[in-house]
C-alpha positions as CSV (number, residue, x, y, z in Angstrom):
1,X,0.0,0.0,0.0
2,X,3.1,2.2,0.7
3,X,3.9,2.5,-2.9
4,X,0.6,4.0,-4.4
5,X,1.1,6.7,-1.4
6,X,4.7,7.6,-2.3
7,X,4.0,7.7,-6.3
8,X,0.9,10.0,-6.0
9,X,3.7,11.7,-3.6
10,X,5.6,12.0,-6.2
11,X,3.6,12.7,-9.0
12,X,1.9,16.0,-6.9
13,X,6.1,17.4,-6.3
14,X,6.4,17.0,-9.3
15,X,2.6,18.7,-10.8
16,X,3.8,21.4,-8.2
17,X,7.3,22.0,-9.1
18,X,6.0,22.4,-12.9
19,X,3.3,24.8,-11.4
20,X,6.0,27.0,-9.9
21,X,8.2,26.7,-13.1
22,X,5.2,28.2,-15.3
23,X,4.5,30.5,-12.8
24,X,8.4,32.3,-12.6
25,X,7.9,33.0,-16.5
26,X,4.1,34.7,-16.8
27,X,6.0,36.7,-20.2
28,X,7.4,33.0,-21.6
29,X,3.3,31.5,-20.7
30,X,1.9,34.1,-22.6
31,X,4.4,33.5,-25.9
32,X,4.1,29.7,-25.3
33,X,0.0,30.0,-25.4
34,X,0.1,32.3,-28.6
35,X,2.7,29.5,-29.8
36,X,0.3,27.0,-28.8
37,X,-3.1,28.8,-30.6
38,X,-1.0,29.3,-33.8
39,X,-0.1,25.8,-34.0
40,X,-3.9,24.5,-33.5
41,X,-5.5,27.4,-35.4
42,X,-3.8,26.4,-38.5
43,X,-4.1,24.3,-41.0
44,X,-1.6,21.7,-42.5
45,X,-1.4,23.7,-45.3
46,X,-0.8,27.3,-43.6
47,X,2.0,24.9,-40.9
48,X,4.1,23.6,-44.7
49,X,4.0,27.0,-46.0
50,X,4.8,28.8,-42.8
51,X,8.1,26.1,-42.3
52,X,9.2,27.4,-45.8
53,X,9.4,30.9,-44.8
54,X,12.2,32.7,-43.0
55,X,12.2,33.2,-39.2
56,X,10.7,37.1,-38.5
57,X,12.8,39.1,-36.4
58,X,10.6,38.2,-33.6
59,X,10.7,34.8,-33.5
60,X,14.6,34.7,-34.4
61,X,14.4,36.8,-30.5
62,X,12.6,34.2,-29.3
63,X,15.1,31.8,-30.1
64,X,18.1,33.3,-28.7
65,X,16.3,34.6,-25.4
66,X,15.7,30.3,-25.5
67,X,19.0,29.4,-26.4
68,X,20.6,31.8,-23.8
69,X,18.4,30.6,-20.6
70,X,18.3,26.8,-19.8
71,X,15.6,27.1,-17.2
72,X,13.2,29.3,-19.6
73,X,13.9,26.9,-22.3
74,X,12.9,23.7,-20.2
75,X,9.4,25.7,-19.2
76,X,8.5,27.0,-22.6
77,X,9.4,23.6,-24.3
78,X,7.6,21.7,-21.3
79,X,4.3,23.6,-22.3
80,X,4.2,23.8,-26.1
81,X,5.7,20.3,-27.3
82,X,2.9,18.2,-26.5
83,X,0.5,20.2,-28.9
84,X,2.8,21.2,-31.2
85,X,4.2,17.4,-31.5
86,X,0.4,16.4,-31.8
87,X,-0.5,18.8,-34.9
88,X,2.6,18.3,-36.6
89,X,2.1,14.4,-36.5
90,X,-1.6,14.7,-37.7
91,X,0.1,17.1,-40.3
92,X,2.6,14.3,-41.2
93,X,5.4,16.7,-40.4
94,X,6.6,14.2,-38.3
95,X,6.7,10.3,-38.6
C-alpha cells in the first residue's frame, strides 16, 4: 500500500514543481499559449507553407532569449511540445 502513497507523492512534487516553473515566466506563458493557438488554429497547409518561410525578427528573439536561458527553455518547451508534437504528427510533419 506504501507505494501508491509515495508515487501519487511523487507525481503532486512533481505537478507542483511544474506549477511553480510556469509561474516564474508569466511573459514566456503568454508566448508559449500564442505559440500553442498558432499551432492548433492552423491548417496543415498554412503549418508547410509557414516552415518554408524565413524566421521574422521576432521569433529569431525568441530563439536566442531560448537558447541563452536553460531554465526558460525547459518551461517553454515543457508547455508547447505536447501540442505542437500532436499537430505536426496529424500534419505528417513528423513520422
Amino acid at each position: 500500500m506504501k507505494t501508491p502513497t509515495l508515487k501519487l507523492l511523487a507525481a503532486a512534487g512533481a505537478l507542483a514543481a511544474a506549477g511553480l516553473a510556469a509561474a516564474d515566466f508569466p511573459l514566456m506563458n503568454m508566448v508559449a499559449d500564442k505559440v500553442i493557438q498558432k499551432y492548433q488554429s492552423s491548417t496543415c497547409e498554412q503549418l508547410w507553407a509557414q516552415k518554408q518561410e524565413p524566421k521574422s525578427e521576432q521569433e529569431q528573439r525568441l530563439v536566442g532569449l531560448l537558447k541563452s536561458d536553460p531554465q526558460l527553455r525547459v518551461a517553454f518547451m515543457n508547455k508547447v511540445a505536447g501540442p505542437i508534437a500532436n499537430k505536426m504528427f496529424d500534419c505528417g510533419m513528423i513520422p
